[in-house]
C-alpha positions in Angstrom: 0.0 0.0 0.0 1.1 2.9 -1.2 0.0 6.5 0.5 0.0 9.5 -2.3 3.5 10.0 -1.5 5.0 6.8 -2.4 5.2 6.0 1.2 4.9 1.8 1.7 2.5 1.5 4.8 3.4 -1.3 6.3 2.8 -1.0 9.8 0.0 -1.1 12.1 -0.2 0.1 15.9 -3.2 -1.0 17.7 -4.4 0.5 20.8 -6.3 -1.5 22.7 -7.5 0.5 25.8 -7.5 4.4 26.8 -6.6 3.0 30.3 -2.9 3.0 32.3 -2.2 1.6 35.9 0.5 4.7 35.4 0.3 8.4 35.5 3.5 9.4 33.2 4.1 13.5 33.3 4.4 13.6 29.6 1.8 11.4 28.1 -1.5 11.7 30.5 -2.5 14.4 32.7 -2.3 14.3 36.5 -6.2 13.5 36.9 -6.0 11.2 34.1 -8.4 11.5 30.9 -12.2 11.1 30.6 -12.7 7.3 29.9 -14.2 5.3 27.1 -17.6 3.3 28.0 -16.5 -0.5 27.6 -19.0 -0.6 25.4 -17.1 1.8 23.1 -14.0 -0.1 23.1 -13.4 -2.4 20.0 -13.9 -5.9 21.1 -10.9 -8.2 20.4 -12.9 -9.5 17.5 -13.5 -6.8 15.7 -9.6 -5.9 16.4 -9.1 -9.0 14.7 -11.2 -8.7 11.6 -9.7 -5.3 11.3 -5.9 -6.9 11.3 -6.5 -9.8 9.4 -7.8 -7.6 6.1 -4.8 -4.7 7.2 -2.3 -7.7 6.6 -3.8 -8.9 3.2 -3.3 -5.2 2.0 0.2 -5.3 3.4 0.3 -4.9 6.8 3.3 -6.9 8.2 4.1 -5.6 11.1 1.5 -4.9 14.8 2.3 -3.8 17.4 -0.3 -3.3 21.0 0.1 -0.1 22.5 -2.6 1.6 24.8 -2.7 3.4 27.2 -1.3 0.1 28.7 -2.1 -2.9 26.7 -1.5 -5.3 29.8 -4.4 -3.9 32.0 -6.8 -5.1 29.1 -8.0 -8.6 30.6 -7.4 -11.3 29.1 -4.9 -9.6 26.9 -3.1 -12.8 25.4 -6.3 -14.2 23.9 -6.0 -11.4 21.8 -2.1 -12.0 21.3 -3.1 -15.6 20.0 -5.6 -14.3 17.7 -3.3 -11.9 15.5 -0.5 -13.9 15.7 -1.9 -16.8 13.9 -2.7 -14.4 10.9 -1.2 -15.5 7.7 1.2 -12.9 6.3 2.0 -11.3 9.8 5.7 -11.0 10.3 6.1 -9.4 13.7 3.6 -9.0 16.6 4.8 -6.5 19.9 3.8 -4.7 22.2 4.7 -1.5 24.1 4.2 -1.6 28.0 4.9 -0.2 31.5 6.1 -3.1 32.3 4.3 -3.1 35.4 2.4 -5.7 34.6 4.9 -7.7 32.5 6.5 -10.3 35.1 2.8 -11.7 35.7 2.4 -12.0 31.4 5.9 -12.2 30.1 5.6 -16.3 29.6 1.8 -16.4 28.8 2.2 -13.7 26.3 5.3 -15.4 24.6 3.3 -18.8 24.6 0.5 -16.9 22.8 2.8 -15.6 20.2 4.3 -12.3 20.9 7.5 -11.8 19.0 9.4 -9.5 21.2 8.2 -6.0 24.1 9.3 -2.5 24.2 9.6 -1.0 27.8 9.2 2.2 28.6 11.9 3.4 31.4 12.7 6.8 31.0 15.0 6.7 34.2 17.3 4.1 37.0 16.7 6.0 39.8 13.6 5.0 42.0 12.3 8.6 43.2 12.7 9.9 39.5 10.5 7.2 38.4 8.6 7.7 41.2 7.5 11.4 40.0 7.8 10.8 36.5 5.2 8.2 36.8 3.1 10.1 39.6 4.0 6.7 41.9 5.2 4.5 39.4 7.4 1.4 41.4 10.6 0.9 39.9 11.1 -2.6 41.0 8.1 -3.7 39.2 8.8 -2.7 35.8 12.7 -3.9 36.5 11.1 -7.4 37.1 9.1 -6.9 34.1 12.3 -6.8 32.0 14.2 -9.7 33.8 10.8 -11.8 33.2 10.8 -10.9 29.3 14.6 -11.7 29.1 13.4 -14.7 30.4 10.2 -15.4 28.2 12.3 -14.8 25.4 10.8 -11.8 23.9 13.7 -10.3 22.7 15.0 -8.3 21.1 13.6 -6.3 24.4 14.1 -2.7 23.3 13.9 0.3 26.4 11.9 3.3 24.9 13.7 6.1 27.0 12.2 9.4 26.7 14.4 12.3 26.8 13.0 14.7 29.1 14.1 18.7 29.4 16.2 17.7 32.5 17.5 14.8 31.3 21.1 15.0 32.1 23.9 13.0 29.1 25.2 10.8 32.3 21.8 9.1 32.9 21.3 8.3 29.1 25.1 6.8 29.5 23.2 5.1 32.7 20.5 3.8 30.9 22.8 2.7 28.0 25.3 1.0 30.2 22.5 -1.3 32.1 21.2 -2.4 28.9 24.4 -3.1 27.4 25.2 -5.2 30.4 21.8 -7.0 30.2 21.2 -7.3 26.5 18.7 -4.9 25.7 18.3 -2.9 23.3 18.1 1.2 23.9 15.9 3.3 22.1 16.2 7.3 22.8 12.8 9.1 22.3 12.6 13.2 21.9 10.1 14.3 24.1 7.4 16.2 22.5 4.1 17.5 22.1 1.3 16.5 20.1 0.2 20.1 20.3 3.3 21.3 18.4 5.8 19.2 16.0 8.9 21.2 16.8 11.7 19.8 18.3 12.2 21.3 22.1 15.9 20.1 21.7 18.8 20.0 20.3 21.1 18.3 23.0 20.3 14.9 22.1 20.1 13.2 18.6 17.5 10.6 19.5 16.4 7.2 17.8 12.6 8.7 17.3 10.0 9.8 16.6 10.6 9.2 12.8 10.7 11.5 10.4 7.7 12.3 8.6 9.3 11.0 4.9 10.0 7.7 6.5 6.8 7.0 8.5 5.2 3.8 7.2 2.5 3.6 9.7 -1.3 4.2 10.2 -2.6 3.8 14.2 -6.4 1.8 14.8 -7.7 3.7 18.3 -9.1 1.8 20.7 -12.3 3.2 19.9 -12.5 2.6 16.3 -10.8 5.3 14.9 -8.0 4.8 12.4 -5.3 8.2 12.4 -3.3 8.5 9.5 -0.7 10.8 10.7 0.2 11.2 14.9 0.7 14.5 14.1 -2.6 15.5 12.6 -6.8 15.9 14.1 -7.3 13.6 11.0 -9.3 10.9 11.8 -11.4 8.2 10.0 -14.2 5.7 12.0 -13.8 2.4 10.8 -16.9 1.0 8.8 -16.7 -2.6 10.0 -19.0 -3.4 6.7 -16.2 -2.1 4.6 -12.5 -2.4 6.6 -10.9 -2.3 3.4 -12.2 0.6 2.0 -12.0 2.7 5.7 -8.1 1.5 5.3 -7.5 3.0 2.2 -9.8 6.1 2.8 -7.1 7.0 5.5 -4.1 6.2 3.5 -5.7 8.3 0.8 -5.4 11.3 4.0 -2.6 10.3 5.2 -0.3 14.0 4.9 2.9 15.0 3.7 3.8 15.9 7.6 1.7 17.0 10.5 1.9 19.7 12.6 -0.4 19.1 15.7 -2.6 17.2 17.2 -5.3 18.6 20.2 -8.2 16.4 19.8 -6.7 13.3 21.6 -3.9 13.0 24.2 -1.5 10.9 23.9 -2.6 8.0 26.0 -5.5 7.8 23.7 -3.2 7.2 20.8 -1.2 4.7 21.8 2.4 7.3 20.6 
C-alpha cells in the first residue's frame, strides 16, 4: 500500500485501551483522561477482523500499545488471535512493564515476538515522580521476566525529558548493554506542536515524517493516519478495506499538531 507520497505503509499500531495503571508527566494528565464506556472499546474480534484484512493489504508488522495494553484482561487471547494471521511478520507490544512479570511467559506462549519497555530513568524517586508513583522494581522485574520469556529483542523506549542529564542516558545505555537490551532514545514532545524542544540529544525517534510507514487503529475505532494531525477516519466494520485505504488516501505529507486526543488515547 502505497500513501500519495510513495510512502509503503506497512505498519499497524493497535491501541487496545484508553486506560494506564501509570500516570506518566508527559503522556497523560495528573487527573487522568475522561474514559471510554467499555462498550465503546473495539472488542478483540472486531480488532481481529480489522488486522487480518490490514495484513492482506500489506500490513506486516503490529504492534499493542494503549494506554497500557496489559491492564486489558485477558490480553493474550487477543495475542493468539493476531499472531496466527497469515502474512503477519512481527507481533509487539509497548508496555509499562508493570504488569509484564505476571504476562511475560503467557504472552510469549500466545505468540508475541518481542516488548518494548518504557523506562525513562534508573533511579527510584525519579520514576517515582515521572510516573506520579510509578514502582521501579516492578517494571525492572518486568524486563528480567521478558529476558526470560524470550521476547527479545527487548528494546527500552527512554524518553528524553528537558532535565535529562547526558550521564543518565550513558546510565541507561550501560545497564542495557550489560543486560542485552536494546536502547531506544525518544525526543520528548508535544502533540500540540511538532517542533523539536531540543537540540542536546540526537534521539532514535520519533521518525521522520518521509519515512513513516505507519497508520494507528484507536481503541475506539478510529483509524489516524498521521500522529501529528486531528485527521481521523471511523472504521466501517461493513467495509474495513475501504476505511483502510480512505485513511491512507489522507494520510499528509507531515503533521503539525494534534489537540483532539492525548497521547494515552493514541497509543504514541
Amino acid at each position: 500500500m502505497l500513501d500519495p507520497f510513495d510512502r509503503e505503509i506497512t505498519y499497524l499500531r493497535i491501541s487496545v485501551t484508553d486506560r494506564c495503571d501509570l500516570r506518566c508527566t508527559y503522556c497523560m494528565p495528573e487527573g487522568g483522561v475522561p474514559l471510554k464506556d467499555h462498550e465503546d472499546i473495539l472488542s478483540y474480534e472486531r480488532i481481529e477482523a480489522f488486522a487480518k484484512e490490514a495484513v492482506l493489504m500489506g500490513i506486516r508488522k503490529i504492534r499493542l500499545t494503549g494506554g497500557e495494553p496489559l491492564v486489558r484482561r485477558n490480553i493474550e487471547t487477543l495475542v493468539g488471535k493476531l499472531s496466527s494471521i497469515d502474512g503477519l511478520r512481527e507481533l509487539t507490544m509497548t508496555t509499562n512493564g508493570t504488569l509484564l512479570g505476571e504476562k511475560a511467559a503467557q504472552l510469549k506462549a500466545g505468540g508475541l515476538d518481542r516488548v518494548n519497555v518504557s523506562l525513562d530513568t534508573l533511579d527510584a524517586d525519579e520514576y517515582r515522580r515521572i510516573t506520579r508513583g510509578g514502582d521501579l522494581q516492578r517494571t525492572l522485574n518486568g524486563i528480567e521476566a521478558a529476558l526470560r520469556a524470550g521476547l527479545v529483542p527487548v528494546k527500552i523506549n527512554m524518553v528524553i525529558l528537558a532535565d535529562t542529564t547526558p550521564s543518565q542516558v550513558e546510565a541507561m545505555r550501560r545497564f542495557c548493554d550489560e543486560r542485552g537490551l536494546a536502547l531506544q532514545t525518544i525526543m520528548h514532545f508535544s502533540l500540540y506542536d511538532r517542533r523539536d524542544l531540543s537540540e542536546r540529544f540526537r534521539t532514535d525517534r520519533p521518525p521522520r515524517c518521509r519515512e513513516c510507514n505507519r497508520l494507528r487503529l484507536t481503541a475506539d475505532g478510529f483509524l489516524k493516519p498521521c500522529l501529528f494531525s486531528e485527521e481521523e477516519i471511523r472504521v466501517d466494520f461493513s467495509d474495513i478495506r475501504g476505511s483502510i485505504l480512505r485513511a491512507i488516501a489522507g494520510k499528509p505529507r507531515s503533521g503539525s499538531s494534534c489537540r483532539s486526543r492525548s497521547m494515552c488515547q493514541i497509543g504514541g
